[in-house]
mmCIF file as Biopython writes it, N, C-alpha, C and O atoms, coordinates in Angstrom:
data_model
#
loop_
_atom_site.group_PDB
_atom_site.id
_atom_site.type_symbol
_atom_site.label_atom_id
_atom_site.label_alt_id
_atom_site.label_comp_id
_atom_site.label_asym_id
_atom_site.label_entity_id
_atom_site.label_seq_id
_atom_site.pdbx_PDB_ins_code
_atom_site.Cartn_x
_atom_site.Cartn_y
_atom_site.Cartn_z
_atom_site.occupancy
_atom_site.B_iso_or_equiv
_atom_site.auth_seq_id
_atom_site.auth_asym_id
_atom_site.pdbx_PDB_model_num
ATOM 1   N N  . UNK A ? 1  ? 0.847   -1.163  0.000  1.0 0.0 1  A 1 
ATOM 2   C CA . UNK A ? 1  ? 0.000   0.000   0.000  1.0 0.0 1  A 1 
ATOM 3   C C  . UNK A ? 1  ? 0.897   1.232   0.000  1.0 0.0 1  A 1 
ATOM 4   O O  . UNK A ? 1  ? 2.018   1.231   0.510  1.0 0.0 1  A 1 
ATOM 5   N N  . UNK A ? 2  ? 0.236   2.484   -0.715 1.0 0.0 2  A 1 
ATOM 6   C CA . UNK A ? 2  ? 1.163   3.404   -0.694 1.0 0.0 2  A 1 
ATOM 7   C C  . UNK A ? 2  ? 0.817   4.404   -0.327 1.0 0.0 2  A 1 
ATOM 8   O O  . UNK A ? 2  ? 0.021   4.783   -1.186 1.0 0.0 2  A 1 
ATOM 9   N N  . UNK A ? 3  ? 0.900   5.287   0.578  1.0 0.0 3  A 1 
ATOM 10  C CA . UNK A ? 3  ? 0.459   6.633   1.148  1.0 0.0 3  A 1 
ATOM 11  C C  . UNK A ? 3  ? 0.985   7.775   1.332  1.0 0.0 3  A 1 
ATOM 12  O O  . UNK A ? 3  ? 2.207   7.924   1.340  1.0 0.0 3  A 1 
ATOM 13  N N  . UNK A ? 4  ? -0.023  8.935   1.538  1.0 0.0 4  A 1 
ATOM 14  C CA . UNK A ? 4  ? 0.875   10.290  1.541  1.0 0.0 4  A 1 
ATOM 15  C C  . UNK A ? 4  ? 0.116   10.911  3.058  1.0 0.0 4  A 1 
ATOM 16  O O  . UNK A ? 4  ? -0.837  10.421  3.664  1.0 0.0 4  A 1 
ATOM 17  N N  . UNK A ? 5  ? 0.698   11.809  3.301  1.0 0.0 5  A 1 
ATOM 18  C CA . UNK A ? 5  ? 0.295   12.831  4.574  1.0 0.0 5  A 1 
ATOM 19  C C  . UNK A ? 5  ? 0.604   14.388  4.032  1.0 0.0 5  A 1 
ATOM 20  O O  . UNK A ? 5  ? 1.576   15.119  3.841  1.0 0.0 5  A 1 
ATOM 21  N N  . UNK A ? 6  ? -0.500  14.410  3.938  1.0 0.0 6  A 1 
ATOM 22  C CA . UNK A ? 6  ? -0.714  16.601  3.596  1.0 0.0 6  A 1 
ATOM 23  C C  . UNK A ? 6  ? -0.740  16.782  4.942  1.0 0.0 6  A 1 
ATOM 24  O O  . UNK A ? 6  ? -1.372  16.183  5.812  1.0 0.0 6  A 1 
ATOM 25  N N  . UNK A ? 7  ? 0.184   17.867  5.013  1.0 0.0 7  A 1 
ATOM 26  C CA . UNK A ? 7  ? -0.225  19.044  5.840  1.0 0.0 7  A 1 
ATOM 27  C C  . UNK A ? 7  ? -1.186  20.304  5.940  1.0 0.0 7  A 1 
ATOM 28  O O  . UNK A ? 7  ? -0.762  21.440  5.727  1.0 0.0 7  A 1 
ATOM 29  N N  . UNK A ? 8  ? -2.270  20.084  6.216  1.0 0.0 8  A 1 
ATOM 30  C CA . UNK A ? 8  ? -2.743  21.359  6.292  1.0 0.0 8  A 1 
ATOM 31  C C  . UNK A ? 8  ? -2.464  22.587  6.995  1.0 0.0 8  A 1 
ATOM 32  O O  . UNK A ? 8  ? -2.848  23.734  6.768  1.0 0.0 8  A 1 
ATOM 33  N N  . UNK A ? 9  ? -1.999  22.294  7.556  1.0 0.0 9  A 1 
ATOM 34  C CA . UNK A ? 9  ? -1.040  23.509  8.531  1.0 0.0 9  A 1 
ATOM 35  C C  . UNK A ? 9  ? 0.398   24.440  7.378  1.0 0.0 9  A 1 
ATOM 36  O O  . UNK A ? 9  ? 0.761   25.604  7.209  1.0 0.0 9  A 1 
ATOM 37  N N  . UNK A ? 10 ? 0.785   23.108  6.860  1.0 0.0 10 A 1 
ATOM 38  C CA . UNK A ? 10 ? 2.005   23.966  5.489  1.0 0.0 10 A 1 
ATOM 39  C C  . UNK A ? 10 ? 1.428   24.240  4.332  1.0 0.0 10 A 1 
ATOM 40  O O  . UNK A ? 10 ? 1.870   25.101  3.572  1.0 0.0 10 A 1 
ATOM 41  N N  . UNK A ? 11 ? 0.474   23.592  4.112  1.0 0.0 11 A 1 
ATOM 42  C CA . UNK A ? 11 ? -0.568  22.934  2.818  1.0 0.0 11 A 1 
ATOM 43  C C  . UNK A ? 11 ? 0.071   22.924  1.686  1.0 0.0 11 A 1 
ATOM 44  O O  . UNK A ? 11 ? 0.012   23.637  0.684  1.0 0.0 11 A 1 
ATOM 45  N N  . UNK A ? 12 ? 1.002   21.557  2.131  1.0 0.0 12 A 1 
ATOM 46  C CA . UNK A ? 12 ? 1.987   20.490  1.345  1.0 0.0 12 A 1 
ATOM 47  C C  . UNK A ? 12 ? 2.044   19.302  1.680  1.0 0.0 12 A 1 
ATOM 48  O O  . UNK A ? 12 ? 1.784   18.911  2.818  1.0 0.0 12 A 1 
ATOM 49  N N  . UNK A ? 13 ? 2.471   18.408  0.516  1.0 0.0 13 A 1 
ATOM 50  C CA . UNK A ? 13 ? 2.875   16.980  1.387  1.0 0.0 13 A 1 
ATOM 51  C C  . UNK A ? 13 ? 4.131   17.103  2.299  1.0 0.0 13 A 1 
ATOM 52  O O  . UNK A ? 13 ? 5.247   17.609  2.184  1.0 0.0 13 A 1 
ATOM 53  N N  . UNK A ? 14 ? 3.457   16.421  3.252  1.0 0.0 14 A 1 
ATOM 54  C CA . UNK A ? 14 ? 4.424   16.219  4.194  1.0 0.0 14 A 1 
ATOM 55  C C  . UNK A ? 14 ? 5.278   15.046  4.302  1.0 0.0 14 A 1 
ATOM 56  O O  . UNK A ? 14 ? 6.409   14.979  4.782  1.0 0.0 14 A 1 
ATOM 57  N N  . UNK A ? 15 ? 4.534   14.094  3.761  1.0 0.0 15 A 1 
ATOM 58  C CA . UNK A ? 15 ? 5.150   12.832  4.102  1.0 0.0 15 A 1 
ATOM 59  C C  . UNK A ? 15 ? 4.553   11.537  2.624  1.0 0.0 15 A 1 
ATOM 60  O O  . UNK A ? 15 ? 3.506   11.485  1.980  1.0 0.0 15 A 1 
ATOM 61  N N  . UNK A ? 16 ? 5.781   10.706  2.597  1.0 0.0 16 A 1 
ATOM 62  C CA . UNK A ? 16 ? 5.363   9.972   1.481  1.0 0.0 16 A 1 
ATOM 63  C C  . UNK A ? 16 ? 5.685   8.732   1.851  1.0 0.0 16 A 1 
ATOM 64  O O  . UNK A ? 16 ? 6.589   8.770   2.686  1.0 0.0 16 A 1 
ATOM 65  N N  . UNK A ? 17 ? 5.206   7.225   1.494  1.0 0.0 17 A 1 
ATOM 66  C CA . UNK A ? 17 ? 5.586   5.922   2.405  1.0 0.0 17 A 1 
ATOM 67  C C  . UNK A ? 17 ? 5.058   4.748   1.718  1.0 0.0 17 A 1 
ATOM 68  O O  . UNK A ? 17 ? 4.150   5.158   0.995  1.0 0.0 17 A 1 
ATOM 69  N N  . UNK A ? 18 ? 5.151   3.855   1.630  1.0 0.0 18 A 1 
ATOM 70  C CA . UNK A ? 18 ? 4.553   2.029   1.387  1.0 0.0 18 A 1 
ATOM 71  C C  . UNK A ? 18 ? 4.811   1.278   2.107  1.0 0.0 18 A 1 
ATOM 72  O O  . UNK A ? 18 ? 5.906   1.253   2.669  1.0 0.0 18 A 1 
ATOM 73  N N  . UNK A ? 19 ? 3.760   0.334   2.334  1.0 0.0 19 A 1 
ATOM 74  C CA . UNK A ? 19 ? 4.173   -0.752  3.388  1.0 0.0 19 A 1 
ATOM 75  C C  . UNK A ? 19 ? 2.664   -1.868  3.009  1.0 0.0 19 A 1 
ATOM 76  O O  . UNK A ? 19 ? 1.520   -1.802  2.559  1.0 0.0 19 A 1 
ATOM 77  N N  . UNK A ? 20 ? 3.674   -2.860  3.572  1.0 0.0 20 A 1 
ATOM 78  C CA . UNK A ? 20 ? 2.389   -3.913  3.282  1.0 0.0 20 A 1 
ATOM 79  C C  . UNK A ? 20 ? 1.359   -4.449  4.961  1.0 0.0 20 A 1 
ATOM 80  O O  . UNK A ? 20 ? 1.701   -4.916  6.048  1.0 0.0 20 A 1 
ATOM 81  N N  . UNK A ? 21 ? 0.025   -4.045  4.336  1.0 0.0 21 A 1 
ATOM 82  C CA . UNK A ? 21 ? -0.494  -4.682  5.264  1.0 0.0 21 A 1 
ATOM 83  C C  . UNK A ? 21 ? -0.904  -6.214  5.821  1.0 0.0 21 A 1 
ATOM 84  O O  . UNK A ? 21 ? -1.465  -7.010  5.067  1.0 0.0 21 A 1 
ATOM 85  N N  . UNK A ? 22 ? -0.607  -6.519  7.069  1.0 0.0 22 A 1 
ATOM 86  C CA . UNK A ? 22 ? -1.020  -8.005  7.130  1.0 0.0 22 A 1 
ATOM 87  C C  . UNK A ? 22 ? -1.676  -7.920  8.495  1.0 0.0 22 A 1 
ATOM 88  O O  . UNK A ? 22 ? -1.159  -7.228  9.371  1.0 0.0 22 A 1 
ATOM 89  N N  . UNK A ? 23 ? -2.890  -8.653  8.726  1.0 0.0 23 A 1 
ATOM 90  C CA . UNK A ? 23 ? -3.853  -8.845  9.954  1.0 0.0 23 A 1 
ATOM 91  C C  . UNK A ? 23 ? -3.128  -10.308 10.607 1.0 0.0 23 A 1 
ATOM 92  O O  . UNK A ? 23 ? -2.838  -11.306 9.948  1.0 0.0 23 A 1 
ATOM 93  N N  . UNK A ? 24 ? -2.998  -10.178 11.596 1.0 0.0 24 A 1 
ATOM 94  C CA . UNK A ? 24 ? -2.498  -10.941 12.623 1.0 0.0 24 A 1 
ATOM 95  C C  . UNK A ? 24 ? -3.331  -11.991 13.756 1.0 0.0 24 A 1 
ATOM 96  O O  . UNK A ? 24 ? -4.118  -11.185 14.251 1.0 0.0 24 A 1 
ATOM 97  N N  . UNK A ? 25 ? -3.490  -12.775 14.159 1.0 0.0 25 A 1 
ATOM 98  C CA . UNK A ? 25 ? -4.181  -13.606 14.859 1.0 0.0 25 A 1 
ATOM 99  C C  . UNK A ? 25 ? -3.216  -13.938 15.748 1.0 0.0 25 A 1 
ATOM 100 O O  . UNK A ? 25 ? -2.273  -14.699 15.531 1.0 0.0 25 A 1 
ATOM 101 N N  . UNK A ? 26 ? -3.533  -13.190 17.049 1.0 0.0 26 A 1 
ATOM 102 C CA . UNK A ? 26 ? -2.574  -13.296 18.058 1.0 0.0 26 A 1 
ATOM 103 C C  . UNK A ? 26 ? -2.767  -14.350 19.160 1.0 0.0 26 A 1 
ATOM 104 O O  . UNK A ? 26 ? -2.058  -14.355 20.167 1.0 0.0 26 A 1 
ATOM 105 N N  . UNK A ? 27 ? -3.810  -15.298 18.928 1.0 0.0 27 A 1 
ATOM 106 C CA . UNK A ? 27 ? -4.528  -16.626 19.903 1.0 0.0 27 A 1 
ATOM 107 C C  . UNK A ? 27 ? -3.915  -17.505 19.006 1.0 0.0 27 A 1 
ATOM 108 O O  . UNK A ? 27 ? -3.219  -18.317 19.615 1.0 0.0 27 A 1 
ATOM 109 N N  . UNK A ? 28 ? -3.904  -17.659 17.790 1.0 0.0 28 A 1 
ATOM 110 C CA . UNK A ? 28 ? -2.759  -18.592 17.043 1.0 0.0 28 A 1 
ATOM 111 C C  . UNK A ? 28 ? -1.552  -18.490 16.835 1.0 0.0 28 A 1 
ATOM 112 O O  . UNK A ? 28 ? -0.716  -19.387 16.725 1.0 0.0 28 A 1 
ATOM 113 N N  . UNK A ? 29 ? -1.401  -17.102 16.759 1.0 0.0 29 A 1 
ATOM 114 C CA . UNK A ? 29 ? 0.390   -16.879 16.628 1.0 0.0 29 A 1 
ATOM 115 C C  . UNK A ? 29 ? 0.502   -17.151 15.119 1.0 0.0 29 A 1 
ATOM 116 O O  . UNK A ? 29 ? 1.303   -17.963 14.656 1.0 0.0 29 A 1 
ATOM 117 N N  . UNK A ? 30 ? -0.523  -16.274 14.231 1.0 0.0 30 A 1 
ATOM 118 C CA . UNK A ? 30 ? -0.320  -16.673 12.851 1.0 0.0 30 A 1 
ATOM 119 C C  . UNK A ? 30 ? -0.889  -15.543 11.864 1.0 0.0 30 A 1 
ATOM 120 O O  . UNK A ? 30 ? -1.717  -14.708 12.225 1.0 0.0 30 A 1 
ATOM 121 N N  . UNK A ? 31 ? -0.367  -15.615 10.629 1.0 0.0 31 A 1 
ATOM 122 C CA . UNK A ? 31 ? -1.395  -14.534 9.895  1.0 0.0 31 A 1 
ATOM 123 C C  . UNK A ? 31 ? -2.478  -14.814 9.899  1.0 0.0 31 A 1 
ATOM 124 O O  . UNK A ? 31 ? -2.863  -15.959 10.137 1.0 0.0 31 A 1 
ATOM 125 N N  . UNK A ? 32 ? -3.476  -13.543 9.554  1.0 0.0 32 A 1 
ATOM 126 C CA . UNK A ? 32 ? -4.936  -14.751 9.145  1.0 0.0 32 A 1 
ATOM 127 C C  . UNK A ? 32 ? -5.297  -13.172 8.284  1.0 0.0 32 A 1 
ATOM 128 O O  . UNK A ? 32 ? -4.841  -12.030 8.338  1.0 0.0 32 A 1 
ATOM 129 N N  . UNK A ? 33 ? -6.609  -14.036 7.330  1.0 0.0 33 A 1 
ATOM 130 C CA . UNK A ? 33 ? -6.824  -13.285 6.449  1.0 0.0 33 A 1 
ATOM 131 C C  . UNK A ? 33 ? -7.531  -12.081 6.729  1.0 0.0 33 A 1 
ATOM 132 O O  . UNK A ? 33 ? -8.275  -12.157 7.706  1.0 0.0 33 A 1 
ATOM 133 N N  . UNK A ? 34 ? -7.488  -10.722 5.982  1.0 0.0 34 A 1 
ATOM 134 C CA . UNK A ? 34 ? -7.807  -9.050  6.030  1.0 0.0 34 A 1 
ATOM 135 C C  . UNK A ? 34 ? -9.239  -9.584  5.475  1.0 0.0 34 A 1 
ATOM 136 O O  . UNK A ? 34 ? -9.554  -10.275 4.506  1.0 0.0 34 A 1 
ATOM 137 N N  . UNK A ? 35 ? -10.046 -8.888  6.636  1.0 0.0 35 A 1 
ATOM 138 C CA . UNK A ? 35 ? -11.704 -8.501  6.694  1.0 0.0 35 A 1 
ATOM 139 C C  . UNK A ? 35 ? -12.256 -8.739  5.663  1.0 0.0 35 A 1 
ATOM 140 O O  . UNK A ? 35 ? -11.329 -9.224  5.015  1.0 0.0 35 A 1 
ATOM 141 N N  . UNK A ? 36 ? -13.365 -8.754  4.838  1.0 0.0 36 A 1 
ATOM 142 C CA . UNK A ? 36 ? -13.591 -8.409  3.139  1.0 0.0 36 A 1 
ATOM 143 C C  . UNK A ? 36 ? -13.967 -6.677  3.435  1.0 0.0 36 A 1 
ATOM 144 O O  . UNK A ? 36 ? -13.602 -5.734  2.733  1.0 0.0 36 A 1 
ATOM 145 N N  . UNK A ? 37 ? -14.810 -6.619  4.704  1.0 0.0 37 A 1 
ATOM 146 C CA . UNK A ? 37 ? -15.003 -5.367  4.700  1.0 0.0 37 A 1 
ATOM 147 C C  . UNK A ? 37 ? -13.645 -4.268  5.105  1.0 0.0 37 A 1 
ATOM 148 O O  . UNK A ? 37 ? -13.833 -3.052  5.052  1.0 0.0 37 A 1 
ATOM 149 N N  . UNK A ? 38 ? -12.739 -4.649  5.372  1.0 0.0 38 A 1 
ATOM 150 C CA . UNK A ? 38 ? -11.831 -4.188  5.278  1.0 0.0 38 A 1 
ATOM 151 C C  . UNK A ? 38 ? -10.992 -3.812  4.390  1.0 0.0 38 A 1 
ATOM 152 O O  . UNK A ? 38 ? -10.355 -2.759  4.343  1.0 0.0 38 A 1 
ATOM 153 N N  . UNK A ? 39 ? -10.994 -4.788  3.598  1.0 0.0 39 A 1 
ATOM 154 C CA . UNK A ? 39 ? -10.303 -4.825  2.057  1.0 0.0 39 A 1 
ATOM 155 C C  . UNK A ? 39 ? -11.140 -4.110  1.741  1.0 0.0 39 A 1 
ATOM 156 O O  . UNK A ? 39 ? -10.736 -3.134  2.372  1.0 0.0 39 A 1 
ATOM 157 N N  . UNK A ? 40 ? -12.334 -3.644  1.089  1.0 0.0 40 A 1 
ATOM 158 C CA . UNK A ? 40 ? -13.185 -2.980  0.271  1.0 0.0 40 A 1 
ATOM 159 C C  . UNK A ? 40 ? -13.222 -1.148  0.873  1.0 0.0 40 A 1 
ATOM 160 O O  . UNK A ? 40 ? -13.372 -0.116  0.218  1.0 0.0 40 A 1 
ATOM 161 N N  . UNK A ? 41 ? -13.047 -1.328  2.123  1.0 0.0 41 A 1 
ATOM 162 C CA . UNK A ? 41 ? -12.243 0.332   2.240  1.0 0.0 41 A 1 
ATOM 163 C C  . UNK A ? 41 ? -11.561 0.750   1.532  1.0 0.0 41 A 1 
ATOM 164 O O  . UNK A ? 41 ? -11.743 1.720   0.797  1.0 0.0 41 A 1 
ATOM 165 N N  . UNK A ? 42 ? -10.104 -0.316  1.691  1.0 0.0 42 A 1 
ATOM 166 C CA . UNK A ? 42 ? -8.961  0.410   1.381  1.0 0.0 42 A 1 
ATOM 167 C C  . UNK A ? 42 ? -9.096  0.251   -0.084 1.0 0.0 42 A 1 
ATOM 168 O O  . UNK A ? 42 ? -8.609  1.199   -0.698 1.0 0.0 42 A 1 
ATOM 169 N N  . UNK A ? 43 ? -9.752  -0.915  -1.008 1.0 0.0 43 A 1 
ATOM 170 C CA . UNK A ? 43 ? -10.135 -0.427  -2.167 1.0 0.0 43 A 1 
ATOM 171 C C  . UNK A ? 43 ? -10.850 0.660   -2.752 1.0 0.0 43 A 1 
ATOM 172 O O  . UNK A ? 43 ? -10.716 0.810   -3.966 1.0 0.0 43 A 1 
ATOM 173 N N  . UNK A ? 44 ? -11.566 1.429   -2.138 1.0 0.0 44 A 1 
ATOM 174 C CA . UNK A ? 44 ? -12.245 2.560   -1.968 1.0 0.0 44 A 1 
ATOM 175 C C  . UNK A ? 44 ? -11.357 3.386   -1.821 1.0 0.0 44 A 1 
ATOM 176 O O  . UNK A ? 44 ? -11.242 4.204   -2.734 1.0 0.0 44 A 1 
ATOM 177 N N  . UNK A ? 45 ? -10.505 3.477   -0.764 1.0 0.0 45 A 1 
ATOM 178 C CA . UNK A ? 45 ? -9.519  4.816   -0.618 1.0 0.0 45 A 1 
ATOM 179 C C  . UNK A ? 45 ? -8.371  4.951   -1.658 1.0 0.0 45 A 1 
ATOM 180 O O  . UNK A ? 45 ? -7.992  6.085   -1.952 1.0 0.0 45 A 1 
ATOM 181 N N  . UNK A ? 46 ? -7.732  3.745   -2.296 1.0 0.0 46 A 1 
ATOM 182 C CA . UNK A ? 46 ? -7.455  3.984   -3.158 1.0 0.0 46 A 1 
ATOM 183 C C  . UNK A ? 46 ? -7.730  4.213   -4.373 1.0 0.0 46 A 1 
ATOM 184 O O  . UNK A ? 46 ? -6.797  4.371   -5.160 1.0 0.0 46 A 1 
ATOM 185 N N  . UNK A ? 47 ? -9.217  4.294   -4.868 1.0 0.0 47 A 1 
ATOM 186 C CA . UNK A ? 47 ? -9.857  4.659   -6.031 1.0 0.0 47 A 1 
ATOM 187 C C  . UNK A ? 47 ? -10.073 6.240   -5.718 1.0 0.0 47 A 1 
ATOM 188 O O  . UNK A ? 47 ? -10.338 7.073   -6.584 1.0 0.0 47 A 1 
ATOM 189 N N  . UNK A ? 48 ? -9.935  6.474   -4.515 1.0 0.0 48 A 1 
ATOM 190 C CA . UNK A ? 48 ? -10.140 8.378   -4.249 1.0 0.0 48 A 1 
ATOM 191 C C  . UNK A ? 48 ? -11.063 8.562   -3.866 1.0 0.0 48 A 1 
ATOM 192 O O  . UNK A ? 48 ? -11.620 9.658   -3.917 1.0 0.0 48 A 1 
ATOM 193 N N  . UNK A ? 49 ? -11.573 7.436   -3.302 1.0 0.0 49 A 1 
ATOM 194 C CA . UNK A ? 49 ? -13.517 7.725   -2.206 1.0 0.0 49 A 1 
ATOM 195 C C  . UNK A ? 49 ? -13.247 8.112   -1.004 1.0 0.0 49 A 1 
ATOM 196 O O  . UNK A ? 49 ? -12.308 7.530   -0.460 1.0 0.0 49 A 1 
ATOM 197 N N  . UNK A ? 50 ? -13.883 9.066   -0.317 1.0 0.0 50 A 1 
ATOM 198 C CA . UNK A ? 50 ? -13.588 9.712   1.441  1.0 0.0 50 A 1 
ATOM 199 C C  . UNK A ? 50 ? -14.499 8.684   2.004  1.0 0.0 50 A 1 
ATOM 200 O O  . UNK A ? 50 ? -14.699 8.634   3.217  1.0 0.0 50 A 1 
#
């Protein structure tokens, strides 16, 4: 995933970044799979939906 941070205070980017997300299952001690409703946010936020 790739993201930015505006400043509205400078009203510029402030900050630029990627990283991969992974959901965690901490009673197994294992990955486990990202929400659907979760996924379909961040598909949303990256198409440019608030």
């Amino acid at each position: 995933m790739r993201y930015a941070v505006y400043s509205h205070r400078l009203g510029r980017l402030a900050a630029e970044g990627e990283g991969t997300l992974v959901c965690f299952d901490y009673r197994q001690n294992r990955k486990a799979p990202v929400p659907e409703k979760l996924r379909a946010r961040i598909a949303e936020l990256q198409a440019g939906g608030s």
